[in-house]
N, C-alpha and C positions, 0 to 999 in steps of 0.2 A: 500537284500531287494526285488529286483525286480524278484529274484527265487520262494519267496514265494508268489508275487501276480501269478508268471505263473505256481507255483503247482495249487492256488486256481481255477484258471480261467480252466485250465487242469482238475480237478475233477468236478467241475462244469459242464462241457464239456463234458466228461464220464457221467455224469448224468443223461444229456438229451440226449446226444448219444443212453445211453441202452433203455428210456424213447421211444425216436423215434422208435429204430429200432426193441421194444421186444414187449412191453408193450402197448404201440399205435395199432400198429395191431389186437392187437388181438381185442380192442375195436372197432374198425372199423369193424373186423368184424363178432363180436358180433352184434352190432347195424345194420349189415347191414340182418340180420336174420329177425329183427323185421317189414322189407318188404317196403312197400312203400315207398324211399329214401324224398319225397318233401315232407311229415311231419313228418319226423325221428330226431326228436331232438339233439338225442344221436349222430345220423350219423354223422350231423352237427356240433355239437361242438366238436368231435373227429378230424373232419377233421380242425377247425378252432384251435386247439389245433398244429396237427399236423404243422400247417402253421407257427404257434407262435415260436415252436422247430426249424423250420429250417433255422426262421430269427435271433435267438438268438444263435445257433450253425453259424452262419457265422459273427455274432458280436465277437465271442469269438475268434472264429479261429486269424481274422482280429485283435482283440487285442492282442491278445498271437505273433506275428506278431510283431505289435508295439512296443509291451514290450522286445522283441527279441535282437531287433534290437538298443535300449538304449544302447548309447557307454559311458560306465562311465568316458571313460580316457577324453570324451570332455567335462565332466563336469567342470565350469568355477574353479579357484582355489581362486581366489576372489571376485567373485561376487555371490549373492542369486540366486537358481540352484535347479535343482529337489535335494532332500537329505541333502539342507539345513536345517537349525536352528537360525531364527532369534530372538532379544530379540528385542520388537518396545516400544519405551515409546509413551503414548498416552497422550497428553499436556493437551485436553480437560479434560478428565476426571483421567489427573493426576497419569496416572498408567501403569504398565510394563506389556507387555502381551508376552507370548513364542510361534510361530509359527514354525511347521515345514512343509517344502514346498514335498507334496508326489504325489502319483498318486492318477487319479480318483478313484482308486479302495481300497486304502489306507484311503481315505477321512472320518473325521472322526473331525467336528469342535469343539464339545465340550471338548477333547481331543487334541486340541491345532494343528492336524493334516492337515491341509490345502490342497486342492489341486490344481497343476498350473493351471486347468486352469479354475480355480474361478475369482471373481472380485479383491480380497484380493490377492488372489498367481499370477494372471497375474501381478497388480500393483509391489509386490516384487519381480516377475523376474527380472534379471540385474543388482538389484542394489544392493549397498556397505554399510558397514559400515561407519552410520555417515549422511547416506541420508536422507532427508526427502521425505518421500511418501504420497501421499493422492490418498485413496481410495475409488472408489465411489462403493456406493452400494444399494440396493434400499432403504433403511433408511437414505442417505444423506450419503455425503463425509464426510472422517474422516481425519486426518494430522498423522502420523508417524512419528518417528524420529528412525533410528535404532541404535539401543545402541551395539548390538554384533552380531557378524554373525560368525555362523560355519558350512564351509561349508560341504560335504562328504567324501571331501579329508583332511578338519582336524580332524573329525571325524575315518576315517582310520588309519591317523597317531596315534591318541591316542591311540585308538585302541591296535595295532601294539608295542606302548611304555608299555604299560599296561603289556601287556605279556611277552616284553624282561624284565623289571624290578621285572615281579613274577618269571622269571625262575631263575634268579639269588639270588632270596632270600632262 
């Protein structure tokens, strides 16, 4: 999972990389032809483009970083964890909703996708099967009750079982 958000954020990355260091320039100075820099539009927003690339190329770096450095083996084995899958009954309105706790970059709510560190996936960090959570969020708290949790390491295991049982057949 975490391979594929550091492909994207890597391609992404090359993007504006070539963006900066090919294709930028040459606008820059194209626009700086057109002469008088302090009413050169173009100059200007080439240059305020350029500044955009180079705080978003050190966002990425700095995330690809982050995401690196994700030790799976510390992920908890019973408690709700990045790569979780929880199932929360929701008392109010009487109904089972499936969450899965990913990264920012993953995030993806209508999709059931969560990320930790939302209002909803902070609340479900740490806790177990069985807990009740209340979430606040800016629509008002909500109660939780979690009915199942699977975390990345049972998810592994099946995983794992799935394969030894198709080679054998």
């Amino acid at each position: 999972m975490t391979e594929d958000i550091k492909n994207r954020l890597r391609a992404e990355l090359e993007e504006l990389d070539t963006e900066l260091r090919v294709h930028l320039p040459k606008e820059i100075k194209r626009a700086l032809e057109f002469g008088d820099l302090r009413e050169n539009a173009e100059y200007r927003a080439a240059l305020d483009r350029q500044q955009f690339l180079q705080a978003r190329i050190g966002q990425l770096r700095q995330r690809i970083r982050e995401i690196a450095s994700i030790d799976l083996s510390k992920v908890p084995h019973d408690k709700a964890a990045y790569g979780s899958t929880l199932v929360l009954y929701d008392g109010e309105r009487e109904e089972e909703v499936t969450y899965r706790l990913v990264t920012p970059e993953e995030s993806d709510p209508q999709a059931g996708l969560i990320s930790t560190t939302s209002p909803v996936g902070k609340s479900l960090m740490g806790k177990e099967e069985g807990d009740e959570v209340v979430v606040r969020t800016p629509a008002g708290a909500r109660t939780f009750e979690i009915r199942r949790l699977t975390t990345l390491h049972d998810e592994t295991a099946a995983a794992e079982q799935a394969v030894k049982d198709e080679a054998t057949i």
